[in-house]
PDB file of N, H, CA, C and O in Angstrom:
ATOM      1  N   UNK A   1      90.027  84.849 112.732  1.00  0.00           N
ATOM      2  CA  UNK A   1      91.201  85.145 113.534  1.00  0.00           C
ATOM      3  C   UNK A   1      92.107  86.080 112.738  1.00  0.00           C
ATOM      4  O   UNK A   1      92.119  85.790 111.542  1.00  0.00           O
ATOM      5  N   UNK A   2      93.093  87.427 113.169  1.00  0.00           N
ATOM      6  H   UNK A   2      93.083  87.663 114.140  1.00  0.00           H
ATOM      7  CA  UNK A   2      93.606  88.072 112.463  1.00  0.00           C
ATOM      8  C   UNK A   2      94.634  88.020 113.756  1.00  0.00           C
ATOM      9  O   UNK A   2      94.435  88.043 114.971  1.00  0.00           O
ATOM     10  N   UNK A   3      95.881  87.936 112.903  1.00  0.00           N
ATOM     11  H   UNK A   3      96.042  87.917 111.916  1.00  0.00           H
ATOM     12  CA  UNK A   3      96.706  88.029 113.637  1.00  0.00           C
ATOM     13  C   UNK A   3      98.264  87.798 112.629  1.00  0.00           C
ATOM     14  O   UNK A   3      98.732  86.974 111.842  1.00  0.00           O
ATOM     15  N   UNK A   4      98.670  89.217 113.316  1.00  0.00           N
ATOM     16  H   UNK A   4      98.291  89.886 113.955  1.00  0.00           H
ATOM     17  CA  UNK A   4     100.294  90.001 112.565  1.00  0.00           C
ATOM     18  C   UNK A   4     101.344  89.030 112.872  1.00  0.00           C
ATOM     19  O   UNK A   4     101.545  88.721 114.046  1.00  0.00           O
ATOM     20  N   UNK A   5     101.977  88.563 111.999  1.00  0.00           N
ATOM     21  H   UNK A   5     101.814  88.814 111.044  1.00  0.00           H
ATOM     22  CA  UNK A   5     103.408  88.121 112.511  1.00  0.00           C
ATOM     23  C   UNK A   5     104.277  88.641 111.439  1.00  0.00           C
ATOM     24  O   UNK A   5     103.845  88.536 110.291  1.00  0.00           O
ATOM     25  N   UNK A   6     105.672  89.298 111.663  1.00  0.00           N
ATOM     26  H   UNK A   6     106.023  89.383 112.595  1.00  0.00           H
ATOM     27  CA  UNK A   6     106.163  89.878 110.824  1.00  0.00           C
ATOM     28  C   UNK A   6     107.308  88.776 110.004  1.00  0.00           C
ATOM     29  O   UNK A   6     107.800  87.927 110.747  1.00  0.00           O
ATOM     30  N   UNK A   7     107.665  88.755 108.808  1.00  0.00           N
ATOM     31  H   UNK A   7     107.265  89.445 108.204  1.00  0.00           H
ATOM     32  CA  UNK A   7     108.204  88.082 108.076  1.00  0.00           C
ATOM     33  C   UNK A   7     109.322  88.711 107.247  1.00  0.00           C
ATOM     34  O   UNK A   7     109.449  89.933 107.174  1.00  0.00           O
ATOM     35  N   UNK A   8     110.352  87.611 106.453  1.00  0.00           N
ATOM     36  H   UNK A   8     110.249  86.618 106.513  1.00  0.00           H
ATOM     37  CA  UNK A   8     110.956  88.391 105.463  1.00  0.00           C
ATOM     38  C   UNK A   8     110.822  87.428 104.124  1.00  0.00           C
ATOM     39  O   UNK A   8     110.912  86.202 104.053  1.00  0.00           O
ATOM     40  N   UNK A   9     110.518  88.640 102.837  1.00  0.00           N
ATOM     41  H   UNK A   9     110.445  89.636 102.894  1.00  0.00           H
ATOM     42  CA  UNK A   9     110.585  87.710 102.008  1.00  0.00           C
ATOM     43  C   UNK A   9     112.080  88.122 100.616  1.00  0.00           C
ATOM     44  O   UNK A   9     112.406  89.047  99.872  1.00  0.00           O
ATOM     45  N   UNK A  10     112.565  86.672 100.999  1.00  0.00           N
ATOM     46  H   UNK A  10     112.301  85.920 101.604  1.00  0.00           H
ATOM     47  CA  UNK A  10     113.545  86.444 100.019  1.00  0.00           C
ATOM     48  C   UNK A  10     113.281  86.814  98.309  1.00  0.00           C
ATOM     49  O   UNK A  10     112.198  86.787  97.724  1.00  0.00           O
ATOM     50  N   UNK A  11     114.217  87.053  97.914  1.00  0.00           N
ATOM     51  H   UNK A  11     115.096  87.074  98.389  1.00  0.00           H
ATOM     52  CA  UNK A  11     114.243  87.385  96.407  1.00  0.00           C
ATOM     53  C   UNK A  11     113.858  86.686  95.826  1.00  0.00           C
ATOM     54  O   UNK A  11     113.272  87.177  94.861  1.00  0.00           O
ATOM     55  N   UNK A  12     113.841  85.224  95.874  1.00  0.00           N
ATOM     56  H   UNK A  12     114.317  84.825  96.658  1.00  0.00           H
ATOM     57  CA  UNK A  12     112.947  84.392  94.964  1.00  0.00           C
ATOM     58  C   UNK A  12     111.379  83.834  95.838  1.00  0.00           C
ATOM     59  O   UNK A  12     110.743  82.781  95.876  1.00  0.00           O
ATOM     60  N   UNK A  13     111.243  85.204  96.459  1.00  0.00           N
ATOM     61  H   UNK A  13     111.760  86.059  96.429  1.00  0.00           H
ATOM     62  CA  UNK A  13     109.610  84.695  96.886  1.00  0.00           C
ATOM     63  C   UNK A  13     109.273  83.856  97.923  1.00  0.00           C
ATOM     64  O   UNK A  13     108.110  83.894  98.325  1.00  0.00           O
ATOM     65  N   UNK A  14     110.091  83.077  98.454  1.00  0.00           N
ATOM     66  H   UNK A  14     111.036  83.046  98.127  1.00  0.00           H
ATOM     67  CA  UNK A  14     110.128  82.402  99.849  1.00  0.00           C
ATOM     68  C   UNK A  14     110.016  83.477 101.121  1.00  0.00           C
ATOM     69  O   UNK A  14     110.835  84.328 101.468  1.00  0.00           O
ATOM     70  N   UNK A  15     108.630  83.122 101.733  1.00  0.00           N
ATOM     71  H   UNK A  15     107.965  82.430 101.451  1.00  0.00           H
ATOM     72  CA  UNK A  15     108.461  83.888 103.077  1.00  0.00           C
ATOM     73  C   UNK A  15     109.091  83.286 104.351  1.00  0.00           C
ATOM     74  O   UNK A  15     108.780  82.110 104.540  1.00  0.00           O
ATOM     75  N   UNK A  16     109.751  83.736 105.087  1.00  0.00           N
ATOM     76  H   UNK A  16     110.004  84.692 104.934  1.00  0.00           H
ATOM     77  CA  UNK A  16     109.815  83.373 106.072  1.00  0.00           C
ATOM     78  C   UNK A  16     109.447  83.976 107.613  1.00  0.00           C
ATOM     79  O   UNK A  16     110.150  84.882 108.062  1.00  0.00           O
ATOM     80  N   UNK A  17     108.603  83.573 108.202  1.00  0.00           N
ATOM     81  H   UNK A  17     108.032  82.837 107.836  1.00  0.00           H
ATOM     82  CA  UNK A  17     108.402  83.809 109.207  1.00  0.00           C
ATOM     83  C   UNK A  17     109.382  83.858 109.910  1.00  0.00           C
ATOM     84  O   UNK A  17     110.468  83.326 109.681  1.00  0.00           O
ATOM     85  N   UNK A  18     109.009  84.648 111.035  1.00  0.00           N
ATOM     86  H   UNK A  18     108.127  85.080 111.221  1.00  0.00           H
ATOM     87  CA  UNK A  18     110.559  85.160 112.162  1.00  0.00           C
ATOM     88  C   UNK A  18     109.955  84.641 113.606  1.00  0.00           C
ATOM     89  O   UNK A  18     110.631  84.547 114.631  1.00  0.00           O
ATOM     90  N   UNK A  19     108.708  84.356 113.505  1.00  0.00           N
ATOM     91  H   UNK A  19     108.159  84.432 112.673  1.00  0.00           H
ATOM     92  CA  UNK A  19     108.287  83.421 114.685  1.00  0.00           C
ATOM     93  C   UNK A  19     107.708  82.051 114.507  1.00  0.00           C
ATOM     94  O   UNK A  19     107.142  82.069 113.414  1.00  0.00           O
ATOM     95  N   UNK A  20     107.601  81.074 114.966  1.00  0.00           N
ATOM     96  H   UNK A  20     108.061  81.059 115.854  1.00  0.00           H
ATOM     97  CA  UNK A  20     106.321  80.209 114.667  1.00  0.00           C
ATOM     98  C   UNK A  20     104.833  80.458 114.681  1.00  0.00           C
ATOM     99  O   UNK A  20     104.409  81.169 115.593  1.00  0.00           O
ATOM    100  N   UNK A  21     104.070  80.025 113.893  1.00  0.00           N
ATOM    101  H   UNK A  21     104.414  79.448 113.152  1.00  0.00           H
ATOM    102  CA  UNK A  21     102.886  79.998 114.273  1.00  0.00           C
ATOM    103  C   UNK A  21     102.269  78.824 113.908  1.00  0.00           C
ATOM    104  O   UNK A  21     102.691  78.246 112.907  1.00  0.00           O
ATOM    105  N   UNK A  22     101.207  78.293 114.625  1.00  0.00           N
ATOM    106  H   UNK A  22     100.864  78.763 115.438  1.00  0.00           H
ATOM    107  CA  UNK A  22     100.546  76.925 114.797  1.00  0.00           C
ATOM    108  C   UNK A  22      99.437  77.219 114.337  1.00  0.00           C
ATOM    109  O   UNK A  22      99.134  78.365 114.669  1.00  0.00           O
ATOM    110  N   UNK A  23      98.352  76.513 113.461  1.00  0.00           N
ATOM    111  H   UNK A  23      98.598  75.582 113.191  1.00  0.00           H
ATOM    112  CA  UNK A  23      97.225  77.276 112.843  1.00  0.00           C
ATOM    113  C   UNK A  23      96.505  75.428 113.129  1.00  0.00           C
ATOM    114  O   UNK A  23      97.005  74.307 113.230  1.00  0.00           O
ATOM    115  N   UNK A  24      95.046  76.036 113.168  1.00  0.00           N
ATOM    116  H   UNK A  24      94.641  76.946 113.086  1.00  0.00           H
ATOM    117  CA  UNK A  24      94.115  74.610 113.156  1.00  0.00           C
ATOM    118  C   UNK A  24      93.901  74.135 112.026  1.00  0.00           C
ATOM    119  O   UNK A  24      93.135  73.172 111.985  1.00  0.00           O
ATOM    120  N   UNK A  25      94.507  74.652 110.711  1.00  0.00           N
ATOM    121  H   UNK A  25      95.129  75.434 110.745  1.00  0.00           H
ATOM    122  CA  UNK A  25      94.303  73.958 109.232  1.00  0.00           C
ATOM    123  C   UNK A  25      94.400  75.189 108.293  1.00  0.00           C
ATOM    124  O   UNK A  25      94.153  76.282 108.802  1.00  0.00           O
ATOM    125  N   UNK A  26      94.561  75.163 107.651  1.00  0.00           N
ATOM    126  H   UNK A  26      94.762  74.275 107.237  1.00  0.00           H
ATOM    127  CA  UNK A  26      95.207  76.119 106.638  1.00  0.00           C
ATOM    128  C   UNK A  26      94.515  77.683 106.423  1.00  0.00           C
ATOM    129  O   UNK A  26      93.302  77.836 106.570  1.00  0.00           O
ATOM    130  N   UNK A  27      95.140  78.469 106.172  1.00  0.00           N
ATOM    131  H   UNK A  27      96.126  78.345 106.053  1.00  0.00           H
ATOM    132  CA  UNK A  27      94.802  79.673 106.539  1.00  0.00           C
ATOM    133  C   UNK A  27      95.301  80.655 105.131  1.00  0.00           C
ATOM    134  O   UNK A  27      96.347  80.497 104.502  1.00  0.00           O
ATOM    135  N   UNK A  28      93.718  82.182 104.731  1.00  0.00           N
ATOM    136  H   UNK A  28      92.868  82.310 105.242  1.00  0.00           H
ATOM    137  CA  UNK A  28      94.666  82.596 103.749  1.00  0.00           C
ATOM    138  C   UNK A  28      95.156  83.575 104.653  1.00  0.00           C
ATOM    139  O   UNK A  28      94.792  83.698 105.823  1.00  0.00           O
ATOM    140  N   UNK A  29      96.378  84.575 103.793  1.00  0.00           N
ATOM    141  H   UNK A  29      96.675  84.475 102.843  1.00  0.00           H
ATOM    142  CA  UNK A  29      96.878  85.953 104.522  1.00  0.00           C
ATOM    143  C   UNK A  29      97.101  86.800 103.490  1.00  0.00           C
ATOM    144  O   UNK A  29      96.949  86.618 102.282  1.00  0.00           O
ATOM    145  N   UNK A  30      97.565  87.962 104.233  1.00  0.00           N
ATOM    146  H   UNK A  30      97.688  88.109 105.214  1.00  0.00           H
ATOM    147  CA  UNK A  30      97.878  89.197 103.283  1.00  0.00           C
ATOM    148  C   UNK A  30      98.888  89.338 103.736  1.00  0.00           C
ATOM    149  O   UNK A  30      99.173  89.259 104.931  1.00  0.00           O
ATOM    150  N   UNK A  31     100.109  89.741 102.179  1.00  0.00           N
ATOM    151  H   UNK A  31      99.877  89.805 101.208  1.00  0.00           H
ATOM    152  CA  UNK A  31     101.438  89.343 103.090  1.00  0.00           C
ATOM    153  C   UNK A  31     101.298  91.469 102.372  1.00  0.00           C
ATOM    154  O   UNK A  31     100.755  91.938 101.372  1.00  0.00           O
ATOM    155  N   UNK A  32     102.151  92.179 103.610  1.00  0.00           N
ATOM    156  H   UNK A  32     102.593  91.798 104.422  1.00  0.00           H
ATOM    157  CA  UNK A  32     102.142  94.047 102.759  1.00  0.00           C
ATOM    158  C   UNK A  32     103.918  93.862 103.164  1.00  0.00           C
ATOM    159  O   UNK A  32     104.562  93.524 104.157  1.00  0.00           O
ATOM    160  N   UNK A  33     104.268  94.374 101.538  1.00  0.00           N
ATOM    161  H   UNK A  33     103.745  94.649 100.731  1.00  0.00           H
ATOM    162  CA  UNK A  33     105.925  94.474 101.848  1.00  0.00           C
ATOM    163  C   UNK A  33     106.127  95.794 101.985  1.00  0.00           C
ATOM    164  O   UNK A  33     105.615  96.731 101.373  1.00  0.00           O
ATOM    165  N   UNK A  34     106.961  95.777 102.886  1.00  0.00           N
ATOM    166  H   UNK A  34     107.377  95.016 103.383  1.00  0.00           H
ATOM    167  CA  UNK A  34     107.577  96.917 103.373  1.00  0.00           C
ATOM    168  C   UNK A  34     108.743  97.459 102.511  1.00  0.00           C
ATOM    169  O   UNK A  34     109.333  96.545 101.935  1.00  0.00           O
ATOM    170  N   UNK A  35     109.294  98.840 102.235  1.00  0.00           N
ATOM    171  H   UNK A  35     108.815  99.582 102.703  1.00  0.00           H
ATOM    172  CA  UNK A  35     110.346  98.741 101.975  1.00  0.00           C
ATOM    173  C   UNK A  35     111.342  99.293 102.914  1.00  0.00           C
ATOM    174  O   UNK A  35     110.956 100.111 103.749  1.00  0.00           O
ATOM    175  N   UNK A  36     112.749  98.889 102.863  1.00  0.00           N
ATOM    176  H   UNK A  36     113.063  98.225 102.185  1.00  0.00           H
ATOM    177  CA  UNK A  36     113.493  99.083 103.553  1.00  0.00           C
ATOM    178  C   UNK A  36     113.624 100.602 103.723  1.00  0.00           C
ATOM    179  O   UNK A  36     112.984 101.328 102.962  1.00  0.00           O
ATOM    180  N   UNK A  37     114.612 101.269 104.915  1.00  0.00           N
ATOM    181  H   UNK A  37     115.132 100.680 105.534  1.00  0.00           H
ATOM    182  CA  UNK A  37     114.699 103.224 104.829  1.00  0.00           C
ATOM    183  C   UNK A  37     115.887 103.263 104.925  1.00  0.00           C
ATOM    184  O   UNK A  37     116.359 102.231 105.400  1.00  0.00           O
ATOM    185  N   UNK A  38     116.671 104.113 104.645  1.00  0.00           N
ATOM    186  H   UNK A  38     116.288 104.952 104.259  1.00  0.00           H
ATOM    187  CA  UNK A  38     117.633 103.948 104.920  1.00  0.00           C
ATOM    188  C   UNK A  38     117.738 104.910 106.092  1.00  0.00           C
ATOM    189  O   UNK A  38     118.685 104.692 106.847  1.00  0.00           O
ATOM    190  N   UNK A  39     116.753 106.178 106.456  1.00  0.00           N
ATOM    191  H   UNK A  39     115.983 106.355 105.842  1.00  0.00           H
ATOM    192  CA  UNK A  39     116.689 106.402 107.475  1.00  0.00           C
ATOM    193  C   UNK A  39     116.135 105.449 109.200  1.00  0.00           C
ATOM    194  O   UNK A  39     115.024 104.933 109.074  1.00  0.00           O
ATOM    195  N   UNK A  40     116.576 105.302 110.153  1.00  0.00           N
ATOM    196  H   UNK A  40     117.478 105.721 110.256  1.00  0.00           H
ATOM    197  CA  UNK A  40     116.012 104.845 111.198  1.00  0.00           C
ATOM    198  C   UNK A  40     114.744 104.596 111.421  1.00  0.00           C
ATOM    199  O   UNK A  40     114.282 105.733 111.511  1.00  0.00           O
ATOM    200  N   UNK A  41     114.016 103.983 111.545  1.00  0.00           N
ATOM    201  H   UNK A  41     114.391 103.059 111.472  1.00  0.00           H
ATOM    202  CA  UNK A  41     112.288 104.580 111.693  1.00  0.00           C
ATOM    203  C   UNK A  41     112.201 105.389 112.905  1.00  0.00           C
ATOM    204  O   UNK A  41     111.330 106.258 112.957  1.00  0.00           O
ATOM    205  N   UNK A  42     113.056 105.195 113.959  1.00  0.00           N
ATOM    206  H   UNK A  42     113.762 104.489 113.917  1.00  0.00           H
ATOM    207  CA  UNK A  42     112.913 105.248 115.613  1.00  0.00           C
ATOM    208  C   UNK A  42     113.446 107.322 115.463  1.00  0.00           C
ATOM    209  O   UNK A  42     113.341 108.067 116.438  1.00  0.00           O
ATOM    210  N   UNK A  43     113.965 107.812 114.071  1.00  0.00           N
ATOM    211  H   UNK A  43     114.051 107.207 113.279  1.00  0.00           H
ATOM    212  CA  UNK A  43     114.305 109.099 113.816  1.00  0.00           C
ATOM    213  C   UNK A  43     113.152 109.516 113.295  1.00  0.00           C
ATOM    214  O   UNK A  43     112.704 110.516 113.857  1.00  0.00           O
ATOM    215  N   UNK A  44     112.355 108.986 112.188  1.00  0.00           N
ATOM    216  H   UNK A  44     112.719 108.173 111.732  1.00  0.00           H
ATOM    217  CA  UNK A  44     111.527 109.500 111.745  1.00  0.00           C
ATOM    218  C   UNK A  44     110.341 109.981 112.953  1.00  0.00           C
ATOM    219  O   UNK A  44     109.830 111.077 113.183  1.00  0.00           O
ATOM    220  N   UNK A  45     110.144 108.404 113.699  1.00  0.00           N
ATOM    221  H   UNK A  45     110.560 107.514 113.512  1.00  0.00           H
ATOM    222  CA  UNK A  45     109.075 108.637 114.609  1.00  0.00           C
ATOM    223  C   UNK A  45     109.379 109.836 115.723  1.00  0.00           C
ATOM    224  O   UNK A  45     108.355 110.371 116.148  1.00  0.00           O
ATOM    225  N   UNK A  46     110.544 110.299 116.221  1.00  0.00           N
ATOM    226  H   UNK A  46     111.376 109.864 115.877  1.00  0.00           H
ATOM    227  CA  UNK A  46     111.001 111.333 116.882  1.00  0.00           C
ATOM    228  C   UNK A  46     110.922 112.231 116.653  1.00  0.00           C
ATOM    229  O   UNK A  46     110.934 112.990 117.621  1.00  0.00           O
ATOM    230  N   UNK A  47     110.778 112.892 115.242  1.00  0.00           N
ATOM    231  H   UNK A  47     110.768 112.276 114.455  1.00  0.00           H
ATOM    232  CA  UNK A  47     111.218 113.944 114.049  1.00  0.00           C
ATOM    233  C   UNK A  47     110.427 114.830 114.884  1.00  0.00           C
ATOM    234  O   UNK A  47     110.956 115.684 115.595  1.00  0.00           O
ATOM    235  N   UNK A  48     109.113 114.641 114.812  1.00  0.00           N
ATOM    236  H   UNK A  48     108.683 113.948 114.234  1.00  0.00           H
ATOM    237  CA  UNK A  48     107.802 115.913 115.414  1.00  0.00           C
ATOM    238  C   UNK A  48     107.747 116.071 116.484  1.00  0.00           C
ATOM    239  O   UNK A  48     107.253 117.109 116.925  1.00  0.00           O
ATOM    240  N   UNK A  49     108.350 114.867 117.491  1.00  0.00           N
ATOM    241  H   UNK A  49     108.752 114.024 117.133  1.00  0.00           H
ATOM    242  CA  UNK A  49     108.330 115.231 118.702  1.00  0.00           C
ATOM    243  C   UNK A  49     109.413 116.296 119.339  1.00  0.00           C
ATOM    244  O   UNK A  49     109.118 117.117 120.208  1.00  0.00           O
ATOM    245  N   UNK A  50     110.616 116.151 118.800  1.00  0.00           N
ATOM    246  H   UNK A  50     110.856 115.484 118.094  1.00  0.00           H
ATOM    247  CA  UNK A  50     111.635 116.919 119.321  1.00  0.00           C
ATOM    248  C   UNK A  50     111.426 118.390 118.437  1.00  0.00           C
ATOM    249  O   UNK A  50     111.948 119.443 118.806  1.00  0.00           O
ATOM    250  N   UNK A  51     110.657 118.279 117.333  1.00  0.00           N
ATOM    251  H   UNK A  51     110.234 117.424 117.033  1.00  0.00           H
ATOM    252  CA  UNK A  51     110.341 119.259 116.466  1.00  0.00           C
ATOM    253  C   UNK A  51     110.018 120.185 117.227  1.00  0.00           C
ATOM    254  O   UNK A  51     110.756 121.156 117.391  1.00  0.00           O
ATOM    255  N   UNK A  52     108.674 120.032 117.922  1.00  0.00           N
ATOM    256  H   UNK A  52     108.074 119.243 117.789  1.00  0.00           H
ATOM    257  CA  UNK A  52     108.243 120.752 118.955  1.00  0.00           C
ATOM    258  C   UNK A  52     109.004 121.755 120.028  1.00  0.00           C
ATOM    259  O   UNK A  52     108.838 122.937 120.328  1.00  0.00           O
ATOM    260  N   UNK A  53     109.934 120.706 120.471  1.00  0.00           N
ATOM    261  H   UNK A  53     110.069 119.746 120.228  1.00  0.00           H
ATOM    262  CA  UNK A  53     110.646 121.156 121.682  1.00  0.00           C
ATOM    263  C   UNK A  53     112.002 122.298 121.211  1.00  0.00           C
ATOM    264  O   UNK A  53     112.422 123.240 121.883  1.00  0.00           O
ATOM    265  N   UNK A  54     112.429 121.889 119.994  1.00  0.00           N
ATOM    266  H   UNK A  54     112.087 121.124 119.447  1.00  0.00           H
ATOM    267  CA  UNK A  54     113.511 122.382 119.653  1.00  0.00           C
ATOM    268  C   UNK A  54     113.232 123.658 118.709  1.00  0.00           C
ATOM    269  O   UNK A  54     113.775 124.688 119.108  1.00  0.00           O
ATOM    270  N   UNK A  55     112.712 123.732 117.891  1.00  0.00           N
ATOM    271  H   UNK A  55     112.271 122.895 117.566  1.00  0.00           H
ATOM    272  CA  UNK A  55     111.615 124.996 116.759  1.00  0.00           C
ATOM    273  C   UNK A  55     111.175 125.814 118.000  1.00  0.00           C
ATOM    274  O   UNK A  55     109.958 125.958 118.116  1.00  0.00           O
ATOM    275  N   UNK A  56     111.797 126.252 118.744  1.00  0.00           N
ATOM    276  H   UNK A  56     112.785 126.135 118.650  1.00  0.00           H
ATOM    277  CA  UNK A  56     111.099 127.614 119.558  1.00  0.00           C
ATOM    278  C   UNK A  56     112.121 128.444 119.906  1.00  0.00           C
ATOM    279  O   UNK A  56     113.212 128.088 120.352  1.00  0.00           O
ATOM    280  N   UNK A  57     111.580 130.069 119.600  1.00  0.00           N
ATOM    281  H   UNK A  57     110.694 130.358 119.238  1.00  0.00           H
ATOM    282  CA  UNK A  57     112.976 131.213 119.807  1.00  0.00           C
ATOM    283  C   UNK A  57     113.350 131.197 121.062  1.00  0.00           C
ATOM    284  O   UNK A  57     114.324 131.947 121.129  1.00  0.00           O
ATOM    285  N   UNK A  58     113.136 130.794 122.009  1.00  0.00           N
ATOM    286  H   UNK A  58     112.346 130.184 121.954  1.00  0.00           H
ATOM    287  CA  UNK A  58     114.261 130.451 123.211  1.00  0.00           C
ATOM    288  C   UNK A  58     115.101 128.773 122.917  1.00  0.00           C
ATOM    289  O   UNK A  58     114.886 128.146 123.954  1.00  0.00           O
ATOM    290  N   UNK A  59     115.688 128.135 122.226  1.00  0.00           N
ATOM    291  H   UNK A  59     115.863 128.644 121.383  1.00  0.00           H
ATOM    292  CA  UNK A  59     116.076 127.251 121.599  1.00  0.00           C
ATOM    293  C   UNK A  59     116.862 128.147 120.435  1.00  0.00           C
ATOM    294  O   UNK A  59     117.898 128.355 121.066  1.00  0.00           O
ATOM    295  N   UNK A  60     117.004 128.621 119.530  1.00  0.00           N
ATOM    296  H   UNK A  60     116.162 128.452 119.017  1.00  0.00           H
ATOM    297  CA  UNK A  60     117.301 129.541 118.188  1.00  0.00           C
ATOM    298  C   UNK A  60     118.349 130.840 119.527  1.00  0.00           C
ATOM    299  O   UNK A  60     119.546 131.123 119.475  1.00  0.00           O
ATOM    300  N   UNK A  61     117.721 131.133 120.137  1.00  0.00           N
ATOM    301  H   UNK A  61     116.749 130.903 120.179  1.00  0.00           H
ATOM    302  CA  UNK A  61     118.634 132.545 121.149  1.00  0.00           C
ATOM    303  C   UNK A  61     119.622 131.601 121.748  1.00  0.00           C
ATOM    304  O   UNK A  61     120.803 131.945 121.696  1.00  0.00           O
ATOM    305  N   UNK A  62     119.251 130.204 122.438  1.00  0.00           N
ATOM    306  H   UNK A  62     118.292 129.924 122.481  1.00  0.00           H
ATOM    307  CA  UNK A  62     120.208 130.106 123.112  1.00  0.00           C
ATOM    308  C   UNK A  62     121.409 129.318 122.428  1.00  0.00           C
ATOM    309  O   UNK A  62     122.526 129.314 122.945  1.00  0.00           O
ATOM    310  N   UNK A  63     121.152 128.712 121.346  1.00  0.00           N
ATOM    311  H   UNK A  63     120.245 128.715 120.926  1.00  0.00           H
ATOM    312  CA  UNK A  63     122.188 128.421 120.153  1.00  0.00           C
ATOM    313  C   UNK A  63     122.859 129.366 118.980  1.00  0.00           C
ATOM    314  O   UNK A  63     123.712 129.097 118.134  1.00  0.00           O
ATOM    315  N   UNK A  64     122.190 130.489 119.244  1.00  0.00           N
ATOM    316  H   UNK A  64     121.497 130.707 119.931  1.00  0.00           H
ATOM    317  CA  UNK A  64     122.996 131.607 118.084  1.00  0.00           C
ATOM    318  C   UNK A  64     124.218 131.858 118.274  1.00  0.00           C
ATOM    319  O   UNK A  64     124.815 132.245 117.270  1.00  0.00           O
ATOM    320  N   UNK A  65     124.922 131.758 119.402  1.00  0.00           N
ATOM    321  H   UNK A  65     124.436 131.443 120.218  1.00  0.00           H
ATOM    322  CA  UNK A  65     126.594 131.744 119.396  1.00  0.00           C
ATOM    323  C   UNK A  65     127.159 130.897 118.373  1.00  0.00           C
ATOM    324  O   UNK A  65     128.085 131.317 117.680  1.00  0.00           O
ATOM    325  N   UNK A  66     126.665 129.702 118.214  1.00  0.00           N
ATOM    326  H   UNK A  66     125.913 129.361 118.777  1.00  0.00           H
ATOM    327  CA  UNK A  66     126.921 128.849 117.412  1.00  0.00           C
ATOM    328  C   UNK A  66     126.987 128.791 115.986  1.00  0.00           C
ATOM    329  O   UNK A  66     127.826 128.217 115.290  1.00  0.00           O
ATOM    330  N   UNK A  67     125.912 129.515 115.617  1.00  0.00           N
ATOM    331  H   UNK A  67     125.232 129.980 116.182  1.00  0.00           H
ATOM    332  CA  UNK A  67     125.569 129.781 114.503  1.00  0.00           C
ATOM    333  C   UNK A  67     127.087 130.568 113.448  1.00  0.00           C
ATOM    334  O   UNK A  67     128.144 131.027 113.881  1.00  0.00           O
ATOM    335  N   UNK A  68     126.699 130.475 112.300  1.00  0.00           N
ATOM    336  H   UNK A  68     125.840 130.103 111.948  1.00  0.00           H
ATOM    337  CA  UNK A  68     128.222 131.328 111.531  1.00  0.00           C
ATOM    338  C   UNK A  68     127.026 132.666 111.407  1.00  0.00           C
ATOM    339  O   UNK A  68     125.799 132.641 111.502  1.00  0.00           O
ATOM    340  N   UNK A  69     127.857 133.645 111.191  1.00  0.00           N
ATOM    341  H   UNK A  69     128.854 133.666 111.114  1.00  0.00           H
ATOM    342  CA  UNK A  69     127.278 135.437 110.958  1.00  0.00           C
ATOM    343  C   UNK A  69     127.396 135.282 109.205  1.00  0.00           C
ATOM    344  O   UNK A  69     128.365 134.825 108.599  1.00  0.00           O
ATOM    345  N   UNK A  70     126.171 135.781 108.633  1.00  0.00           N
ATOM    346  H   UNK A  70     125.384 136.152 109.126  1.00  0.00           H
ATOM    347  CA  UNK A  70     125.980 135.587 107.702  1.00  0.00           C
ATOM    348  C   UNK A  70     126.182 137.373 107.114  1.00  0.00           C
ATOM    349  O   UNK A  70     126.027 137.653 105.925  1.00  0.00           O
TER     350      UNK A  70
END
């Protein structure tokens, strides 16, 4: 059986699960720590998508008013 439940683990090593789970008798796991971002993830995951849309010279023409004259 494989199955994700996400957790946090405290500074002195205590996991805690953020859901229950019920198991038929003891079970091993792999716990992978994450580290925190200080960016959003929900920005990162956007980054290439709007990349796309926005990185094109009709996007760049229609914002150059904006721009300072160098």
């Amino acid at each position: 059986m494989l199955k994700s439940v996400e957790a946090t683990i405290e500074a002195d090593g205590e996991i805690r699960l953020r859901e229950n789970v019920r198991l038929p008798h003891a079970c091993r796991a792999i716990v992978t720590i994450i580290e925190d971002s200080d960016i959003p993830e929900t920005a990162l995951l956007s980054e290439a998508a709007l990349g796309e849309d926005w990185n094109r010279p009709e996007e760049d023409n229609a914002w150059s008013h904006l721009q300072k004259v160098r």
